[in-house]
C-alpha positions in Angstrom: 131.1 127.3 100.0 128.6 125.7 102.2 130.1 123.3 105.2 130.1 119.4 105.1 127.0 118.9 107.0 124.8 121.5 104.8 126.0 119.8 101.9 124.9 116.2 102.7 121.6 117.7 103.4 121.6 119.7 99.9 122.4 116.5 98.2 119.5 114.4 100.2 117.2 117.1 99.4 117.7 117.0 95.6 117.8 112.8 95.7 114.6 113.3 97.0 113.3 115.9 94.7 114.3 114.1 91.4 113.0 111.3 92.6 109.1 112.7 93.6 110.3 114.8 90.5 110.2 111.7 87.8 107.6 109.7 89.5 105.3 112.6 89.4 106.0 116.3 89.6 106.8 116.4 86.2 103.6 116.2 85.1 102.8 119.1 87.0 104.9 121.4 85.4 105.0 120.0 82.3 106.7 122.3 79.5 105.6 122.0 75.6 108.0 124.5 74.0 111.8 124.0 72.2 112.8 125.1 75.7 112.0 121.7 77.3 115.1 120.6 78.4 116.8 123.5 80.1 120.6 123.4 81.6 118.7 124.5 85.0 116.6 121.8 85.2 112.8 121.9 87.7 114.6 119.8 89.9 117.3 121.8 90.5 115.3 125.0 91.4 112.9 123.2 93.8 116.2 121.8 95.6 117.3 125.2 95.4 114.2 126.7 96.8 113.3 123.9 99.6 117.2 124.0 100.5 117.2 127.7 101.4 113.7 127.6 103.4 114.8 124.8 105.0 118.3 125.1 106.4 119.1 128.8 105.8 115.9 130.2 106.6 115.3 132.3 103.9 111.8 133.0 102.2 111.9 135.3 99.8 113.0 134.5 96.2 115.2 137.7 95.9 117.0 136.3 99.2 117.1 132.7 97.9 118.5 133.8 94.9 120.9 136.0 96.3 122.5 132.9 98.5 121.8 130.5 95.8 124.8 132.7 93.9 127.0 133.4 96.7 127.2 129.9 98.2 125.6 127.5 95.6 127.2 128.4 92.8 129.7 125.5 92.2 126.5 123.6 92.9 124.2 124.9 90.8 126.7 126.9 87.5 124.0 127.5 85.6 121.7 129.4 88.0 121.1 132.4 85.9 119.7 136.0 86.6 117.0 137.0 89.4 114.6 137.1 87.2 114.9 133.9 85.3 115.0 132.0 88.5 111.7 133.3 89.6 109.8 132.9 86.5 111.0 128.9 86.8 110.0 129.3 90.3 106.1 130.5 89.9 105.8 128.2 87.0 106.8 125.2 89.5 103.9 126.3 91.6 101.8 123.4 91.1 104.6 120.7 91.3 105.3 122.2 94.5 101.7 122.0 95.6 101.7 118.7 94.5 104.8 117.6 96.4 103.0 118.9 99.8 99.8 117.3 99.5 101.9 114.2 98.7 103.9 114.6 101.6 100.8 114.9 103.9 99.5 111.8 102.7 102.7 110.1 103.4 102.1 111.2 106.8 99.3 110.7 107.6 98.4 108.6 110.9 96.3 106.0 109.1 93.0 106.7 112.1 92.7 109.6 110.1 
C-alpha cells in the first residue's frame, strides 16, 4: 500500500497519461493483432513506468516491476510477469518518445 499523498499523484499521473494517450499516443504504439485490447492496457504501463521514475526513483524495469507488484498491485491486478511487462514496455518506446517531445513543446518559452 502506497500512502495518501503518492496515491493522488499516481492517479494525476495516469489522468494525464490517458488523456495524451487517446489524443495521440495511441497512434504511436498502435497494435494490429487479436491482442488489441489487453486487460493491461498502454496506459497503464506508462503510468506505471513514469510513476516509479518519478516519485520512487527507480529506473530499471526489473526494479519498477518489482515495486509495481509489491505496492501497486491493488492498483494495477493485472500486472503480469517480468517479462510481459517489459516487452509492453519497449514496444511503448515511441509513445513515450512522443509524449516528451510533446511535453517540450508545451514548454517551451515562446522566444525560442
Amino acid at each position: 500500500m502506497i500512502p495518501e499523498a503518492k496515491a493522488s499523484k499516481l492517479v494525476e499521473i495516469y489522468l494525464f497519461i490517458c488523456k495524451r494517450y487517446e489524443e495521440e499516443l495511441k497512434f504511436y504504439c498502435q497494435r494490429c493483432s487479436n491482442n488489441n485490447n489487453p486487460e493491461l492496457t498502454d496506459a497503464e504501463i506508462m503510468t506505471i513506468y513514469l510513476f516509479c521514475v518519478h516519485e520512487e526513483q527507480r529506473f530499471k524495469s526489473k526494479h519498477i516491476h518489482k515495486f509495481a507488484c509489491e505496492y501497486l498491485h491493488s492498483w494495477f491486478p493485472s500486472l503480469g510477469s517480468y517479462q510481459a511487462f517489459n516487452y509492453r514496455l519497449n514496444r511503448l518506446s515511441e509513445a513515450f518518445r512522443r509524449l516528451v517531445a510533446s511535453l517540450l513543446e508545451d514548454s517551451m518559452p515562446a522566444d525560442c
